[in-house]
C-alpha positions as CSV (number, residue, x, y, z in Angstrom):
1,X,87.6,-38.4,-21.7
2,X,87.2,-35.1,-20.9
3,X,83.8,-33.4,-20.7
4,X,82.7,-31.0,-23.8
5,X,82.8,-27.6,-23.1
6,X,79.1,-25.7,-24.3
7,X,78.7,-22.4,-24.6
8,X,75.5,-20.8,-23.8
9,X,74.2,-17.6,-24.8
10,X,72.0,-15.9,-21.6
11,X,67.9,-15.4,-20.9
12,X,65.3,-14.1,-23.1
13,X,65.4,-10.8,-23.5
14,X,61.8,-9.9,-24.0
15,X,61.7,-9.9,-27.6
16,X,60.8,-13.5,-28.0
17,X,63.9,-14.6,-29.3
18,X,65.4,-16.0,-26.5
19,X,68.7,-14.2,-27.1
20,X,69.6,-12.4,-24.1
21,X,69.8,-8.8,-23.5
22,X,70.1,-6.5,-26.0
23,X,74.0,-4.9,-26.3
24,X,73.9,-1.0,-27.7
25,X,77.1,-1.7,-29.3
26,X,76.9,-2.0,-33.3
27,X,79.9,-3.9,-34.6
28,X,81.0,-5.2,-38.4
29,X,83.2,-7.7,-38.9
30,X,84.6,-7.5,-42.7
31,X,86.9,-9.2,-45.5
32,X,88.6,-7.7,-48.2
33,X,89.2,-9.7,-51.4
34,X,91.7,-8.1,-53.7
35,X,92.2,-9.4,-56.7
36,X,96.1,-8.7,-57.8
37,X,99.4,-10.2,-56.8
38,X,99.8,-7.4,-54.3
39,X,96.9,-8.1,-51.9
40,X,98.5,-8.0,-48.8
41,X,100.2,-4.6,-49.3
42,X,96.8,-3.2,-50.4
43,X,94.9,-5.0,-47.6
44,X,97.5,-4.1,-44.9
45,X,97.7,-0.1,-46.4
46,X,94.2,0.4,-46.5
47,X,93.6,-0.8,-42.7
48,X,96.7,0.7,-41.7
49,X,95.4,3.9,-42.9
50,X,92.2,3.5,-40.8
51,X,91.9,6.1,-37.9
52,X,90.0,3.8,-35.3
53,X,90.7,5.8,-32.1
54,X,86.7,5.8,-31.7
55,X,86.2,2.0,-32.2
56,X,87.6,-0.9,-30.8
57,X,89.3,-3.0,-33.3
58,X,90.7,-6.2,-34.1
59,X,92.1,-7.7,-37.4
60,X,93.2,-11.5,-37.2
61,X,94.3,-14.3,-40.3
62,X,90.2,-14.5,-41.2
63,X,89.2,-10.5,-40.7
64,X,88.8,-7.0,-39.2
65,X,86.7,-6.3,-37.0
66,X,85.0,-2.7,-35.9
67,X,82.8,-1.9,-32.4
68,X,81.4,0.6,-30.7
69,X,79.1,3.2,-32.0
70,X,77.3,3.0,-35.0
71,X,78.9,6.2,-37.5
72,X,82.2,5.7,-36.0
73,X,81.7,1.9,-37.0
74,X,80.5,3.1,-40.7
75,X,83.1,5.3,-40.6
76,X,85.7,3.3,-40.2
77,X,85.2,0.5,-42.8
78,X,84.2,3.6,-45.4
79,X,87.5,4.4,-44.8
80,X,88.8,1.1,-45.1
81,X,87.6,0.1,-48.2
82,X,88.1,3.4,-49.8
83,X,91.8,3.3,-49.0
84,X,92.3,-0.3,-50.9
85,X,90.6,0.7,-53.8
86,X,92.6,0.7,-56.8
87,X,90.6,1.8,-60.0
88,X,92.7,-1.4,-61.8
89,X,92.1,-3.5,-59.2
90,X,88.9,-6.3,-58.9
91,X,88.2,-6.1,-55.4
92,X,85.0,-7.2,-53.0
93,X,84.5,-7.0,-49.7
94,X,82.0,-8.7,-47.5
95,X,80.8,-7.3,-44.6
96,X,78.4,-8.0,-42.0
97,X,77.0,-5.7,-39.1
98,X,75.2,-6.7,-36.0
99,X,73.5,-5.1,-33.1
100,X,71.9,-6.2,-30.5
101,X,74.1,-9.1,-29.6
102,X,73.6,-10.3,-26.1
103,X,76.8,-10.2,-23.9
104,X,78.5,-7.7,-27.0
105,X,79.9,-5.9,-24.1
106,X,83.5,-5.7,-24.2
107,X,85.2,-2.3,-24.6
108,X,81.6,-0.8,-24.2
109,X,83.6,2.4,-23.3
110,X,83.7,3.5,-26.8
111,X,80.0,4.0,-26.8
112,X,81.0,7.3,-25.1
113,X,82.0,8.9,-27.9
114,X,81.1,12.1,-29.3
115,X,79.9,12.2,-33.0
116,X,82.7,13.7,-34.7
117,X,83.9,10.9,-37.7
118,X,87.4,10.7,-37.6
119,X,88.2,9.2,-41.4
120,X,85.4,10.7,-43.2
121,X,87.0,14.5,-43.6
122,X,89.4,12.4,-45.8
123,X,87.5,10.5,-47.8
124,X,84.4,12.7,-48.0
125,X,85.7,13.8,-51.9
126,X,86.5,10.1,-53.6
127,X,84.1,8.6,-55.9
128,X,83.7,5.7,-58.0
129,X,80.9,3.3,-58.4
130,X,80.0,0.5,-56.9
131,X,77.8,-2.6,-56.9
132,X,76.4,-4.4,-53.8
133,X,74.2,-7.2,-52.4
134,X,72.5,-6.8,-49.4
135,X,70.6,-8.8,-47.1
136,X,68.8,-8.0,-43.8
137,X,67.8,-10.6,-40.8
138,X,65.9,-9.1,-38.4
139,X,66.1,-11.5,-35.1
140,X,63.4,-12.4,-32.8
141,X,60.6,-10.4,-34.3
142,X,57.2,-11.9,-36.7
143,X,56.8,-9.1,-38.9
144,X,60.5,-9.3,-40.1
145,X,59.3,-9.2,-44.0
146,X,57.9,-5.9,-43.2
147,X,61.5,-4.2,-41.9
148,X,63.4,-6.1,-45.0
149,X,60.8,-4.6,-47.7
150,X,61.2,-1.0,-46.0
151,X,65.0,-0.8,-46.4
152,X,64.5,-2.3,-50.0
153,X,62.3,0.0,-50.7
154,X,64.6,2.8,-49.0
155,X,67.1,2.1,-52.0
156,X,64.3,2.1,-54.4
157,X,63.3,5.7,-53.5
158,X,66.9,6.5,-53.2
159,X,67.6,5.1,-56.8
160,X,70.5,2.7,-56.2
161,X,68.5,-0.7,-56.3
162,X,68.9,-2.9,-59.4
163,X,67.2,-6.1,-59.0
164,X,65.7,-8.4,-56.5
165,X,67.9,-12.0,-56.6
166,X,67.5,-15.2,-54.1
167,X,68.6,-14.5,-50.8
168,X,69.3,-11.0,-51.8
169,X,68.9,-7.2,-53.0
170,X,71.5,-6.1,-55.5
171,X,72.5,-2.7,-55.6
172,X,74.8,-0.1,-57.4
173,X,75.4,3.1,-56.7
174,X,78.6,5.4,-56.3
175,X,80.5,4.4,-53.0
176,X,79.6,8.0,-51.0
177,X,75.8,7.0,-52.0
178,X,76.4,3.9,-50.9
179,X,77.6,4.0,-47.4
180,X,75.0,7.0,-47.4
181,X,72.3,4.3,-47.6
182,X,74.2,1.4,-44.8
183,X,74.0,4.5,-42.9
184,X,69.9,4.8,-43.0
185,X,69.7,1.1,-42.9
186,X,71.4,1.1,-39.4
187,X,69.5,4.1,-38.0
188,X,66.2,2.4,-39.0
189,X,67.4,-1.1,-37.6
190,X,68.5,0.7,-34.4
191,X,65.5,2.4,-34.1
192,X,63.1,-0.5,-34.5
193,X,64.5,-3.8,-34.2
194,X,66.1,-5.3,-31.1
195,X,68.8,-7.4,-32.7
196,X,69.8,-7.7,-36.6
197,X,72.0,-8.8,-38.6
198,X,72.7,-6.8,-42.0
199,X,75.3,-8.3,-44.5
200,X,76.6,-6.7,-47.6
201,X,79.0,-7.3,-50.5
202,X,80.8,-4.6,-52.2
203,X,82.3,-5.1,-55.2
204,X,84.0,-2.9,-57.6
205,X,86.1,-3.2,-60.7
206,X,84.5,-6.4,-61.9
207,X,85.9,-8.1,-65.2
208,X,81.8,-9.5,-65.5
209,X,79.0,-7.5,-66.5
210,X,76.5,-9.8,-64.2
């Protein structure tokens, strides 16, 4: 019998986590759920349209995936998800960003970019409104209550927020106020947490009120 193969995931990395040293790269790994008989054209279109010349970028049978630096990260799957949406379309997409992964290394050469966003000239005009749950893990730190409250309380002062749910903030909002907000909730996660982990659900379109 061959011996199992473990994987293992480096040292601590001084934040008491035991993670391993902190990456700079911010990536988002994302799925799109379309709702119609023609999902694969709209899913395929919309990432075709993407311009990721500033992120590295991967889509397989389960996902897409966008690295590198933050904006031109958010950037991207703005772009993404406004080029599938069809106003008579039900679509959702769940996405989930990370930084601060140890050993998130690869193609690290993108974090040399400058700050110009490639998609958003495009997409800078669309609007239509969207609804949202969100949910924030800060890794490796005690007061991580404290850093979910503030960006909760960032969409309160922003008016997008909704409700509190289990597990969850829901929020809805047009799609340009929106990805305004993942925007902040990155720059503040960057800023003071070593590693997180911030998921989202989009959805737009919905045949249910709730």
């Amino acid at each position: 019998m061959s011996e199992k193969q473990y994987v293992t995931y480096g040292q601590s990395c001084g934040c008491g986590c035991g993670c391993g040293l902190q990456s700079p790269i911010t990536g988002c790994r994302f799925s799109l759920g379309v709702m119609s008989d023609r999902y694969i054209d709209v899913i395929l279109s919309a990432v075709g349209k993407v311009d990721t010349s500033k992120v590295w970028s991967q889509t397989d049978k389960l996902s897409t995936l966008y690295r590198g630096r933050a904006v031109h990260v958010e950037d991207a799957l703005k772009a993404c998800f406004i080029h599938a949406y069809d106003p008579d379309i039900h679509m959702t997409m769940e996405a989930t960003f990370s930084k601060g992964c140890p050993g998130d290394v690869d193609a690290d050469r993108f974090m040399a970019e400058d700050d110009v966003l490639m998609n958003e000239p495009a997409i800078a005009g669309v609007h239509f409104p969207v609804s949202a749950k969100i949910s924030l893990y800060p890794m490796g730190v005690e007061n991580y209550m404290q850093h979910i409250a503030h960006v909760v309380n960032h969409a309160i002062d922003l008016g997008i927020y909704e409700k509190s749910s289990h597990y969850c903030t829901i929020l809805s909002c047009d799609v340009q106020a929106l990805f305004s907000y993942i925007h902040d909730v990155n720059e503040y996660c960057a800023e003071h947490i070593s590693h997180y982990i911030f998921e989202i659900t989009f959805s737009v379109n919905s045949p249910t009120k709730e």
